[in-house]
N, C-alpha and C positions, 0 to 999 in steps of 0.2 A: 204779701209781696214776695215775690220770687227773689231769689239770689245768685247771682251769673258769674261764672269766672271768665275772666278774658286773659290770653298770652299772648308774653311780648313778641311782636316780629318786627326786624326793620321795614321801615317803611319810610316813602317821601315826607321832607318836610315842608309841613304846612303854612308855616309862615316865612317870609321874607325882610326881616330885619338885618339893616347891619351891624358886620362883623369887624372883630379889628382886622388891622391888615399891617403888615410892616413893624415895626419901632413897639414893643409893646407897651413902653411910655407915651405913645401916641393914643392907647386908648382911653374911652373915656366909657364908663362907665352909662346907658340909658336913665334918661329921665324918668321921673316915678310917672309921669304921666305916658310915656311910650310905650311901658310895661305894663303901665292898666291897660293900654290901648291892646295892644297882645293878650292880657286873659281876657278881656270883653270878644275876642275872637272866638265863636259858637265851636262846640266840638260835639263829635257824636257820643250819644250815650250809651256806655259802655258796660257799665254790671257794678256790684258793691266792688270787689275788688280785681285790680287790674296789675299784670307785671309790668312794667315802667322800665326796666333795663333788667337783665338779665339776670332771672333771680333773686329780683328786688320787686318786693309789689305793694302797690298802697291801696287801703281798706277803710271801711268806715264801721258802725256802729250796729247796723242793719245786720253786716256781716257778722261781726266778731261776737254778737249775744245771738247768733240764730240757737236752737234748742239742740240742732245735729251741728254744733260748730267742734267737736273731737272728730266726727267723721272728716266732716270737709278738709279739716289743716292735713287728717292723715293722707286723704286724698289728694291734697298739695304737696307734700313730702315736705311742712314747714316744718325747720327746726328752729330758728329765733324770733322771738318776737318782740317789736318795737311798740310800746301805747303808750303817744306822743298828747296822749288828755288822760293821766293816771292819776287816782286817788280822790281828791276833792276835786278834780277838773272832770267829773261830770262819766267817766266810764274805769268803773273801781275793780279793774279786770287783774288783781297782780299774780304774783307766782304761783298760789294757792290752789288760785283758776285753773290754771292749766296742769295740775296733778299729775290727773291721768295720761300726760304726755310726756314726750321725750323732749320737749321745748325749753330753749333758754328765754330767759323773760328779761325786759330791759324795758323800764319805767321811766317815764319824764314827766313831769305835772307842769304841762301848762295848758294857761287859759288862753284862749283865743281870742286875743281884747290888741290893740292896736298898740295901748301903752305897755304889754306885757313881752318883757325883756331874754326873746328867745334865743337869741346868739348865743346866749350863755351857754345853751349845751350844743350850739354847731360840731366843736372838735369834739368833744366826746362820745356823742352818738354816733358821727362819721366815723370814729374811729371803732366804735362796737359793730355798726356794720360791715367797716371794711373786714375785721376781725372775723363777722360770723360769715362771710362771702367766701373766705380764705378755711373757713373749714376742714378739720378734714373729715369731721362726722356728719356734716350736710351743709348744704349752703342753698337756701332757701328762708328767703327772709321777707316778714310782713311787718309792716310800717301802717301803723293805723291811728284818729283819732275817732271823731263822731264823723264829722261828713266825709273824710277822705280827702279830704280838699285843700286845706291849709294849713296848721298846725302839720300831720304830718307830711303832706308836700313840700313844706318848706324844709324840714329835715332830710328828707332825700334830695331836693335839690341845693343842700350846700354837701351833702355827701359827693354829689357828681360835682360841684366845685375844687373840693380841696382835695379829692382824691383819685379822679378821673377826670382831670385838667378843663374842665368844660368853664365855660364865661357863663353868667346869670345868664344871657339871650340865648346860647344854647343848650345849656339844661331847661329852661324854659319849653323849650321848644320839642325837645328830646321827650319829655315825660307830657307836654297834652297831646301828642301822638296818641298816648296809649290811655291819656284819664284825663278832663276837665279840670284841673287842679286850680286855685284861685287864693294865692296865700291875699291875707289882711293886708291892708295901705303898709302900719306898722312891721309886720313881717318881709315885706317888701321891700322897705328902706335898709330892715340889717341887711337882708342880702344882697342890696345894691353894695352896702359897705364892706362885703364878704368880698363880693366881686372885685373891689377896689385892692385891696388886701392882697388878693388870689393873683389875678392880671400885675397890678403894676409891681407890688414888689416881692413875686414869687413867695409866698406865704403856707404856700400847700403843703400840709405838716408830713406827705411823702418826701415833699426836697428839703425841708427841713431836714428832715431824718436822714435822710442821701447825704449832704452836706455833713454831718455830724461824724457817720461813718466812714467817711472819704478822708 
């Protein structure tokens, strides 16, 4: 099976959902059923891994054990990497792996199970990524689990939540532009309840942080 890289470019948005508008106590978060209704929306297929916003890209499993994967990341110019199914979740890829590289590594063990409580590292990870974006020795960053799909799609999409102001519906929208992403019912819900957080009582640990040093 072949392995394809794809980069991000802006492009039109594919779907049509609304947005808030006005009062941002007025919004209300979408229904879980609106949001399955948006990834059941077909997208085109795109390769193991894809940039998703600018020097953010999300990867699967295909990708990250190919046998030339030192070549390829050097040919990305990745320098950190996210593996959002580490250790006993199924792709046991940690620092050791990546040796022979100049790569920062950042582990999360989770399983991809609906009852499995991934919010827990939303700000943390979001804040490693915003972190390795801000770089000043590279900023190039892969986000991977096994299919590329959920587990780590839902980590970059609460990163474009709380730290590039984006709503679930347009992060949503933003990243299957560029990859098919399909987080679980369960992962779905935290980030409805991100959203809620994020939107109604300004929660985004950047205006936290604003606010503090203000």
């Amino acid at each position: 099976m072949g392995l394809f890289l794809a980069s991000w470019e802006p492009g039109e948005a594919v779907f049509d959902l609304l947005e808030p508008r006005g009062n941002p106590l007025d919004y209300q978060t979408p229904e879980l059923g609106e949001l399955q209704r948006l990834l059941w929306t077909p997208v085109p297929c795109r390769g193991n891994v894809n940039e998703v916003w600018p020097n953010l890209y999300i990867g699967d499993l295909h990708f990250i054990t190919q046998l030339d994967i030192i070549i390829s990341l050097r040919r990305m110019g990745i320098t950190h990497i996210v593996n959002a199914a580490a250790g006993r979740f199924h792709i046991d890829t940690g620092a050791k792996f990546y040796r022979d590289l100049p790569v920062d590594y950042y582990g999360v063990e989770a399983d991809d199970d609906p009852k499995f409580d991934l919010s827990i590292y939303f700000y943390p990870t979001a804040k490693y990524i915003r972190a390795a974006l801000n770089s000043p020795r590279g900023k190039q960053i892969l986000v991977h689990c096994a299919m590329g799909i959920s587990r780590s799609a839902t980590l970059v999409l609460a990163f474009l939540m709380i730290y590039e102001n984006k709503n679930l519906v347009e992060a949503l929208k933003l990243v299957r532009e560029h990859r098919g992403v399909c987080p679980n019912t369960g992962f779905l819900s935290q980030l409805r309840e991100l959203d809620l957080r994020c939107v109604l009582f300004g929660l985004q640990m950047g205006e936290s942080r604003h606010r503090k040093e203000s």
